[in-house]
N, C-alpha and C positions, 0 to 999 in steps of 0.2 A: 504494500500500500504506500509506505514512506518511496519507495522507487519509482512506482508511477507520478504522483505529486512531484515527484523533483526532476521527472522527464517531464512532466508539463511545464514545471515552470520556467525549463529551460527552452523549451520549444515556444513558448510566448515571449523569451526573453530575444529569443533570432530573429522571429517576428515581427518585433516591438524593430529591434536595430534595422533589418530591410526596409520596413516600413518609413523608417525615421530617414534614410541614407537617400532612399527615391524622392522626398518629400524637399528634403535637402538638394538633389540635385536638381528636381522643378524648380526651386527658388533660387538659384542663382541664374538663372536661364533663360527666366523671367524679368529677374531685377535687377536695372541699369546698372544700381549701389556696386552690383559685382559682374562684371565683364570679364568674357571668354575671351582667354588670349588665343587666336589659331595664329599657327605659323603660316606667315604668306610664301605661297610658290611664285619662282620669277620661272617666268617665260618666254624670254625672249628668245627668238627663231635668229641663227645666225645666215648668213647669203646661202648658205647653200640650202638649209630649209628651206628659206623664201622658195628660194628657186624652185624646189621640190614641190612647194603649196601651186607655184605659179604653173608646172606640168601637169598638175591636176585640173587648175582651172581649164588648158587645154582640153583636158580629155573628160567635154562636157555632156559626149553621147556615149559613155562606156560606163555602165554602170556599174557598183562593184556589189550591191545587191545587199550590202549591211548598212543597219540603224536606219533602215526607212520607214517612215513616219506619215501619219496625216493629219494635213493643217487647216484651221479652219483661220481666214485672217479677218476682222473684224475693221472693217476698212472706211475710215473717217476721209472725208475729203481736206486736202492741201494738208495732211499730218504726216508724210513722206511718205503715205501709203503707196503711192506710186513705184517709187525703191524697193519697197517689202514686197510688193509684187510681181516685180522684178526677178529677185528672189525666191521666190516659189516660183516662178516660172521656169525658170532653169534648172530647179530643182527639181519640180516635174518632170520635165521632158527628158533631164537626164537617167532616173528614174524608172520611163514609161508610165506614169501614175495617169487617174483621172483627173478633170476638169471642171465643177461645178459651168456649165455656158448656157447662158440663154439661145432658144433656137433662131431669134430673129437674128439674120445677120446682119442689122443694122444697131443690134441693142449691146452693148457692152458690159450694161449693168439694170438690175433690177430696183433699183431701191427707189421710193420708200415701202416696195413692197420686200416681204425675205423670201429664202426658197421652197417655202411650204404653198405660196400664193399663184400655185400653179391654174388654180381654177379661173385666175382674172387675165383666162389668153397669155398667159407668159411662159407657156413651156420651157422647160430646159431640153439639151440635146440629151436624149438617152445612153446609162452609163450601165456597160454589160453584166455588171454589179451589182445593178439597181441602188447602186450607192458611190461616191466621190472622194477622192482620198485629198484634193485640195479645191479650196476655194480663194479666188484670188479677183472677186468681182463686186463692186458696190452693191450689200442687199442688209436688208434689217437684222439685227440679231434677235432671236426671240426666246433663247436660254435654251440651257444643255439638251434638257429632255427633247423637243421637237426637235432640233438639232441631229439629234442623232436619229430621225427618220431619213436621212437623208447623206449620212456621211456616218459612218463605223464609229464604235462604242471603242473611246477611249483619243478619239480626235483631239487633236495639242488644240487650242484655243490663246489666241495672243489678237493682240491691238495696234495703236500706235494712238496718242492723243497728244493736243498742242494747246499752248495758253489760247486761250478763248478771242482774247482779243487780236494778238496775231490771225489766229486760223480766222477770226471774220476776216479781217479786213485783206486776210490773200487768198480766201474764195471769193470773196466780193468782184477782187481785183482780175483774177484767173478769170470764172463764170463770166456771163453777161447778167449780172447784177448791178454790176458799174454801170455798165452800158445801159440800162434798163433806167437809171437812176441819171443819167446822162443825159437821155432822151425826153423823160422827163421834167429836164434842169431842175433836180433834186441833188445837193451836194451829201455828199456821206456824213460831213456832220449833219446838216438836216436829217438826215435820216437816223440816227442815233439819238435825236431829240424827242423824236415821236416814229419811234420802229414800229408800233402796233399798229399805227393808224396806215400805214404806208404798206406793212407785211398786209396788211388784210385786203388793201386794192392791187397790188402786185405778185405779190410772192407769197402767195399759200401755194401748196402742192396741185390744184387740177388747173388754176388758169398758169403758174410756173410753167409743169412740166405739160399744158394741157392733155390730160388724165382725170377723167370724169370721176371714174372708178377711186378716186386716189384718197387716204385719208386727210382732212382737210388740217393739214398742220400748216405751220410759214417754213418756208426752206431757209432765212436767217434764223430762226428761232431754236437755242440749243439745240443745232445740226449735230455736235462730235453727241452729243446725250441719244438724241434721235437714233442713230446708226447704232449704238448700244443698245435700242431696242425700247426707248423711254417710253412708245406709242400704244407701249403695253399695260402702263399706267396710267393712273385718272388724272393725268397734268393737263390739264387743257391748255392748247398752242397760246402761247403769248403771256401766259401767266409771268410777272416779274419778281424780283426779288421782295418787294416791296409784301405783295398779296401771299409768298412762299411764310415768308416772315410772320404774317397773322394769319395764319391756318396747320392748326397741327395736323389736320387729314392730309394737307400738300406734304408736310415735311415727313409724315409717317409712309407717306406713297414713294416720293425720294428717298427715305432711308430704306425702304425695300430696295427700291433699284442701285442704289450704288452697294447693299450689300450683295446682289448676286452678281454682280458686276466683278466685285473682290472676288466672291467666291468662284465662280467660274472661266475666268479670264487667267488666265496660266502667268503672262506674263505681257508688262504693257510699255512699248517703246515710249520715249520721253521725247517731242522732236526737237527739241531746244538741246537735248544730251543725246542727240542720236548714235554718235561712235561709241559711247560710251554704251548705251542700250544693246547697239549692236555688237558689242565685245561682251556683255554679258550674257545675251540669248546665244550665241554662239557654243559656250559654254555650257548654260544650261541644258541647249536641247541635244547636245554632243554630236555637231557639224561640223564641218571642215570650214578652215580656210576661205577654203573655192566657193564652197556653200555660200559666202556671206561678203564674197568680196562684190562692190556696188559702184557704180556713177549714181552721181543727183541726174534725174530725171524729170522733164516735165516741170520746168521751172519756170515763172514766171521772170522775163527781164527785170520789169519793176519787183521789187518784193517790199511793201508795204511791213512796218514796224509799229508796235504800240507806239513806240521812241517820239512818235511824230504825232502824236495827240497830248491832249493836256489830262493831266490825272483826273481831272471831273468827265471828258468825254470817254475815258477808259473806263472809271463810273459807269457812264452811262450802259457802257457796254456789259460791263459785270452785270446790272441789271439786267438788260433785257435778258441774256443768256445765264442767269444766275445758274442753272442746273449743268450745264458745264463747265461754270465755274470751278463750283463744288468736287464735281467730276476729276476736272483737273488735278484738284488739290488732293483730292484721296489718291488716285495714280501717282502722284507726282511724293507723296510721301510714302507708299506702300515702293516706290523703286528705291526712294533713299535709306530705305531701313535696308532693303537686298542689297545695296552696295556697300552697307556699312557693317553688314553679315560676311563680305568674298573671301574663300581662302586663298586666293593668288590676287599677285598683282594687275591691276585693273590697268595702269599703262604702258604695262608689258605686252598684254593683248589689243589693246589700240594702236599700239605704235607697231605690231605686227598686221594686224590689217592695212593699217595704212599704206607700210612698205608692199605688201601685196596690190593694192590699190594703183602704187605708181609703177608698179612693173609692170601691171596687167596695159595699165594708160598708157607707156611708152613703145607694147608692143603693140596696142588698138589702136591709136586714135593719132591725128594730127598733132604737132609740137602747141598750136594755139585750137584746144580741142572742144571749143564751143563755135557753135555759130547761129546768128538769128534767124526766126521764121514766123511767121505769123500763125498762128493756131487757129482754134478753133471760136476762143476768143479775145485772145490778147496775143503780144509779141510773146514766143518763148526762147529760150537756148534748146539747141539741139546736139548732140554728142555727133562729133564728126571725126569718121574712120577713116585713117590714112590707104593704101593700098593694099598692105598684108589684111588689115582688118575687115577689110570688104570682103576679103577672098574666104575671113575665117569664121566658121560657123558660131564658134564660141564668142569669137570678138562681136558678132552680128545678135547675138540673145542679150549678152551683157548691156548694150545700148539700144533693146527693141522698145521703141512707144509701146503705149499703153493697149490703143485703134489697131497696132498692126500686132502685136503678138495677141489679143482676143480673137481675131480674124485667124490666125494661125492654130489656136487651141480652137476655135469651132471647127476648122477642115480636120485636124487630126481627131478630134471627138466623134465628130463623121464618121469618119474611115474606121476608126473603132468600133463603133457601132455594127457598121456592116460585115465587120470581120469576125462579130461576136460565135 
């Protein structure tokens, strides 16, 4: 009897210590008070890595058939999304993967509808699958679960989002919103005085995008929130920061959305810190090099800055777009905590892209490797390939628009199709 009682009490007392040590180790893990020292790895790639990373970017149609993945990209307008899709692009076709594409060949992108809204005439091209291993095309987010009726369980989910007042004022600039406001003779600050009254004769989504069908939100009106999927909340288009402020149903419908937002969104580029983004997702999602190496794309000549307004017209903007504001701000601290978590050196892996960057520019592209053109609706830069880079398939993906590699993924999604 005495022998059992003193196995007990020492099996409580193991107990008691496990208990205590796990409890202990949550708490310091948790609490700032005490920070984890990890050692940082340096990784810097000497010339002949480079070089090694740079023969891989060559070898853009040979795939080596490890760590493939499928990505769904959450695609904000003027947030370098352009770039990222880019990237999956090439990723793709390196690959063989599928295509999320609309069947019109004249449609590039769905949104403000997503890719469930097949019923309103927007077919996609058929994937022999019956599901998509990337999607690289302007459409709503509408959360994980519908999501994966349409793309495989276990799809990487990522973003990109920009301070709010930047990204209006160079979709403004890019779009013909300017020009809308031009024609007009409404100046952009006019229109920042009184957004509501102006979004609701101009720029809601069916006379915008004429789309009868279309939900009737304002296409200036928390656009990056929108694309995240806001339309699935009771915000109604135009609400400001003002009416968010005196309604706890608005704030409680926003705290839903920015938390599935967190919860769901694997990981979200910063476009103010984009090398830095793209040296971390590189890492996370464990890709090459080649995978990630990028030109700016689809740039506007002019590129418009908050810099160039007065903090009360910046104001004004925070208002009208309060919810991507907010937006901004939880992304934009949810990356600073990941960066302040890294076990390697963070510009060690930048300053290795970079150098990749300019080896790949030296073998593509002309010595002065911008030149202008008028878009679709403003002056843009265009990436201009010297003579080996016309000649080379890889040099030719790394600089494809946005109009002509969608055009290329619907012929090959085609052809897919019919070889099913």
């Amino acid at each position: 009897m005495y022998r059992t009682k003193r196995y007990t009490v020492l099996i409580c007392g193991l107990l008691f210590i496990i208990f205590a040590i796990v409890k202990f180790h949550k708490y310091i893990y948790e609490k700032e008070e005490f920070p984890i020292t990890i050692a940082i790895k340096q990784t810097v790639l000497n010339d002949e890595e480079i070089e090694s990373e740079f023969k891989s970017f060559l070898q853009c149609e040979k795939s080596t058939g490890e760590n493939i993945q499928n990505f769904y990209l959450i695609k904000s307008y003027k947030a370098a999304s352009t770039t990222l899709s880019n990237i999956l692009y090439r990723y793709g076709l390196k690959h063989g993967l599928t295509f999320v594409e609309p069947q019109d060949v004249n449609q590039n992108q769905i949104f403000p509808y997503s890719h469930l809204d097949t019923s309103l005439n927007r077919p996609l091209i058929p994937s022999c699958g019956k599901t998509y291993n990337l999607s690289t095309i302007h459409s709503r987010y509408e959360g994980k679960g519908l999501l994966e009726k349409t793309m495989p369980r276990g799809t990487r989910i990522f973003a990109s989002v920009r301070n709010p007042i930047n990204q209006l004022m160079s979709y403004m600039n890019y779009m013909d919103v300017a020009g809308t406001l031009k024609e007009k003779r409404i100046s952009f600050k006019d229109f920042i005085k009184n957004p509501l009254k102006i979004s609701r004769k101009y720029f809601d989504f069916p006379k915008y995008f004429k789309l009868a069908d279309s939900p009737r939100e304002y296409v200036t009106w928390n656009q990056q929130s929108q694309v995240f999927g806001l339309l699935d909340y009771k915000i109604p288009g135009g609400v400001g920061r003002k009416e968010i402020l005196q309604s706890s149903i608005y704030q409680q419908e926003i705290d839903k959305f920015l938390e599935r937002v967190d919860r769901e969104v694997e990981f979200v580029f910063i476009a103010e810190h984009f090398i830095e983004s793209m040296a971390i997702f590189r890492k996370m999602f464990q890709l090459d090099y080649s995978d990630v190496a990028y030109f700016q794309i689809n740039s506007a000549v002019k590129n418009n800055s908050k810099d160039e307004l007065t903090e009360q017209q910046q104001d004004l903007i925070i208002e009208w777009s309060y919810i991507d504001w907010l937006l901004y701000q939880r992304m934009l601290d949810k990356f600073e905590k990941l960066k302040s978590n890294l076990n390697y050196d963070l510009n060690s892996e930048i300053n290795n892209i970079e150098r990749l960057n300019s080896r790949i520019s030296k073998f593509c592209l002309k010595p002065n490797s911008y030149r202008i053109r008028q878009g679709r609706f403003c002056l843009v830069k265009v990436l201009d390939l010297n003579e080996v880079g016309k000649e080379n398939v890889c040099c030719q993906r790394i600089t494809e628009i946005e109009g002509a590699a969608n055009l290329n993924l619907k012929k090959l999604m085609k052809q897919k199709f019919l070889h099913c």
